[in-house]
N, C-alpha and C positions, 0 to 999 in steps of 0.2 A: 597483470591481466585483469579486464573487469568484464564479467559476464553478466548479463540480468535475462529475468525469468519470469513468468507471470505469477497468476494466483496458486496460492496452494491448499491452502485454508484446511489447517494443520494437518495434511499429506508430504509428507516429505522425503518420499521415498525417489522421485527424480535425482536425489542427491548421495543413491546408493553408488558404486563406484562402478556395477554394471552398466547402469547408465548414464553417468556421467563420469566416463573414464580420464577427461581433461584432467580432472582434480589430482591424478599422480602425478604432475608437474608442478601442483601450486602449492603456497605458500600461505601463512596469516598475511601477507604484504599485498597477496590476492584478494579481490572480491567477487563475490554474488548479489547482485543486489535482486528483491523481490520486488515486482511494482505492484505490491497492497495485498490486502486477504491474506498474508503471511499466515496467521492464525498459530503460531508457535504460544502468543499469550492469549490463552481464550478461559481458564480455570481461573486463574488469580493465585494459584494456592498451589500445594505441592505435587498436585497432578500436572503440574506443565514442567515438574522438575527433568523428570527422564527426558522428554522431548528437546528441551530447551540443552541440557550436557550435554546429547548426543549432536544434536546441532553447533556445539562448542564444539567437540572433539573433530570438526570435520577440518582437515587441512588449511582453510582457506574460511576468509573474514566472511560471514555472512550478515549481508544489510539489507531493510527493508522497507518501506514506505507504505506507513499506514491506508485500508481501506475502510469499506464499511463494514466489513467484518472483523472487526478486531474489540477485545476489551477494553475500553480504554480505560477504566477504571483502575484495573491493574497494571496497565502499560505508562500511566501517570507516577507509579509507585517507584517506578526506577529512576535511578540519579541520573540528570542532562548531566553531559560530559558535552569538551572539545572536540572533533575530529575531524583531521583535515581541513577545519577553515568552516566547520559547520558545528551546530549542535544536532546531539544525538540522546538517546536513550540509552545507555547502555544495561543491557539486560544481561548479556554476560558479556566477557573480555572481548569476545571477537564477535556477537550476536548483535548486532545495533540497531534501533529505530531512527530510520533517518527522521527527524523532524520536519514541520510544514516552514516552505519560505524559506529554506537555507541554501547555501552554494558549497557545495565540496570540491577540494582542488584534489583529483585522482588521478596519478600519472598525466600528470602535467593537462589535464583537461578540467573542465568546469564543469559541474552538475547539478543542476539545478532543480529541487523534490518539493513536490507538493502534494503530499499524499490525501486522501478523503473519497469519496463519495454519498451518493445518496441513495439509501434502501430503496430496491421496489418490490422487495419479495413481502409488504405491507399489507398488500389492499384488505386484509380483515383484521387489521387492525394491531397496535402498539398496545400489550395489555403492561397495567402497573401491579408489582406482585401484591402491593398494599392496598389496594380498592378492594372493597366489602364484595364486591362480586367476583373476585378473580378466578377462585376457584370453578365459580359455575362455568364462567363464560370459555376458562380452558377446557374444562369437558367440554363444552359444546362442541369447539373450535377441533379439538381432537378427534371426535366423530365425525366431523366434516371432510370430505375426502380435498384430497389437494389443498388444504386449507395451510394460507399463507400471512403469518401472525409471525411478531416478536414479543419479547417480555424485555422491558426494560429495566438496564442495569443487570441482563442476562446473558438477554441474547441480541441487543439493541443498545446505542449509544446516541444518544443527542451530538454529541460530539464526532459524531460521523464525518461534518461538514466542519469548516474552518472556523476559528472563530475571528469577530473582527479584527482583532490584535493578528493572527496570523495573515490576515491576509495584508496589511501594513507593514508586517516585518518582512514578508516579500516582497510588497514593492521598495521597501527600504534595500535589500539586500541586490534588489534585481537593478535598482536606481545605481547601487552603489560600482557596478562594473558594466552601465551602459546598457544595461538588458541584454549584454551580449556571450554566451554559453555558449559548450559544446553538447551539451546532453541535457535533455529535459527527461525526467522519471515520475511520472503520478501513477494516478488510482486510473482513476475516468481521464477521460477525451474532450477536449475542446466542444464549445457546440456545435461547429461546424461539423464534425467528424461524429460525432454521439446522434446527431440526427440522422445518418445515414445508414443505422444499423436497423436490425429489430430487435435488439436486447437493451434495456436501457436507455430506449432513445426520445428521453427528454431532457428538457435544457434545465438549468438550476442556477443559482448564486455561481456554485464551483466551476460549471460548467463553464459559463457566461466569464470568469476568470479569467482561465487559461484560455478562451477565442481572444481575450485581450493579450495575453502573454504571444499568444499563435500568431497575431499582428503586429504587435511591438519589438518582438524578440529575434534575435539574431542565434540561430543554432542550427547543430547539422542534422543530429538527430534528435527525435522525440519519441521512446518509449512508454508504454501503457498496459494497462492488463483488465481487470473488470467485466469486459465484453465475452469470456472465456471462445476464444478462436487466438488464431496464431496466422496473420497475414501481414501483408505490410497493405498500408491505406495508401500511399502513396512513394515516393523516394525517401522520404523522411520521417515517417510516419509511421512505428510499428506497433501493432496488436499481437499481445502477447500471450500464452497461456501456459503449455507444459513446455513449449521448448525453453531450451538454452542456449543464450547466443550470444558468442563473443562481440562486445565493441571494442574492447583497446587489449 
């Protein structure tokens, strides 16, 4: 069985067994996957211990595709493994980061991840913890009401977005079986579909991407998360947030 699920961004309580009672069926042979904002690695350090075991101990493989919320700092730290026919992160045995540009062969179907997006929660600005004035300008920033700031290498990653090498090993990989999938899983939305919202809705490198993937590629479905709502955009097309929903 493979379920996916949208953002969680380190809530993980969907996956109590109140509410997701499916999981007394399944197995590690099972998955979940997240489409981004997982947020399970967000410390780097021994505070993501509890969270990340108890996400181990859950009956069934949990995987997930990087957003713009996520450490990558730390999430680099873990060893790339095999799996399935893709590279992953493995953070613990059954905990996996799907990596950008891979294909996984899951119950006989094709998957194809490209996790990332791009921050807007910015507009006042990416502060660096090392400039002479950090201190000040984060007081300011804090008495600012609604004020919307990252700190990098905190709470902020350059590496949000792909890098060129990733997006070449996708098309390598995508080259490599015809562009032809049965499940497509990111972060963000094509820019066809990211323009039609009001959260998010500008176009980028990523974007601009996957509208070429959405033209070239052969697949049934296309999963997503980012947009935080839960509808489908179309026959094929779904926005994902707190639900869970079986595809296979």
């Amino acid at each position: 069985m493979i379920y996916v699920t949208g953002d969680c961004h380190g809530n993980f309580q969907r996956f109590q067994s109140e509410y997701f009672p499916e999981q007394a069926n399944m197995t590690k042979d099972d998955t979940v996957i997240i489409t981004g904002d997982c947020g399970g690695v967000w410390f780097g350090d021994s505070r993501d211990d509890e969270t990340l075991d108890w996400l181990e101990r859950l009956p069934f493989t949990l995987a997930f595709v990087c957003g713009n919320h996520e450490n990558y700092d730390a999430l680099e730290r873990y060893p790339v493994a095999e799996w399935h026919g893709g590279k992953v992160h493995r953070v613990r045995p059954h905990v996996l980061h799907l990596m950008r540009g891979q294909i996984f062969e899951l119950e006989g179907c094709r998957f194809f991840t490209m996790g990332g997006a791009k921050s807007h929660d910015i507009e006042d600005g990416i502060l660096e913890p090392d400039a002479p004035d950090f201190e000040r300008r984060l007081m300011t920033l804090q008495r600012k009401h609604r004020a919307r700031y990252r700190i990098n290498h905190i709470s902020w990653w350059v590496r949000e977005l792909p890098s060129d090498e990733e997006y070449a090993e996708a098309r390598r990989n995508l080259d490599a079986v015809g562009w032809a999938v049965d499940y497509i899983i990111t972060h963000c939305a094509p820019t066809s579909i990211a323009l039609m919202g009001s959260r998010h809705n500008e176009a980028d490198r990523l974007t601009d991407f996957l509208q070429e993937v959405r033209e070239r590629a052969r697949y049934h479905y296309w999963l997503f998360g980012h947009y935080h709502d839960n509808r489908a955009i179309d026959e094929k097309h779904i926005l994902l947030w707190e639900q869970i929903v079986q595809v296979i």
